[in-house]
C-alpha positions, 0 to 999 in steps of 0.5 A: 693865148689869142695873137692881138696882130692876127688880122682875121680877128674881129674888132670885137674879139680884140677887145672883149678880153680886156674889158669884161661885160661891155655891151655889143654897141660899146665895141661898135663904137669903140672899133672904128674910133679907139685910140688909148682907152681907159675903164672904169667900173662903169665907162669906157674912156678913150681919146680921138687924137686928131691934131686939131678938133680931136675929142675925149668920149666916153660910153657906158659899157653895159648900156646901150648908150651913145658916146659922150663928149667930154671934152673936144677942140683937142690938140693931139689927144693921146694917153687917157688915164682915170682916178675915182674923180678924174679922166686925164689925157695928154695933148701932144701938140701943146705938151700938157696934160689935162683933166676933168671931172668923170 
C-alpha cells in the first residue's frame, strides 16, 4: 500500500488512486487547490475554504477543461458532498449547509 504522508510522492500519485481516468490537467488543478473533494461519473467537486471569497468548483475529469465556478463569496467552505442532482457543501463560519443543482 502506498504512504499518502510520504513527502517525495507527487500531487498527482496521491490522488490518481482515488479518482480513476482523471486526466493530467484535472490533477494540475486539483494539486495546488484541493480541499474536500467529491466525484462523480463525470466531475470532480471540491471547495476553496477561505474564511471569505472561498468557492465551490468543479472540472471535468477526463476532459481537458477549465475549473468552473459554482458557487463563490463562501464563508469557510468545507465538506463537499453529491447526490444524482445536487452538490452540498458546508460554510463553517455561518453554520449551514448549502446546495445547488450539479
Amino acid at each position: 500500500s502506498l504512504d499518502y504522508d510520504t513527502p517525495t510522492l507527487t500531487s498527482e500519485e496521491r490522488l490518481k488512486p482515488f479518482v480513476p481516468g482523471i486526466s493530467v490537467t484535472a490533477l494540475g488543478v486539483l494539486k495546488t487547490n484541493a480541499g474536500d473533494m467529491e466525484l462523480d461519473g463525470d466531475n470532480v467537486y471540491w471547495a476553496i475554504g477561505s474564511d471569505e471569497g472561498g468557492q465551490l468548483l468543479r472540472v471535468r475529469k477526463q476532459v481537458s477543461a477549465t475549473p468552473e465556478v459554482l458557487a463563490s463569496d463562501l464563508r469557510g467552505a468545507r465538506g463537499v458532498a453529491v447526490d444524482g442532482t445536487w452538490v452540498y457543501w458546508a460554510e463553517h463560519l455561518t453554520n449551514s449547509v448549502k446546495k445547488r443543482k450539479k
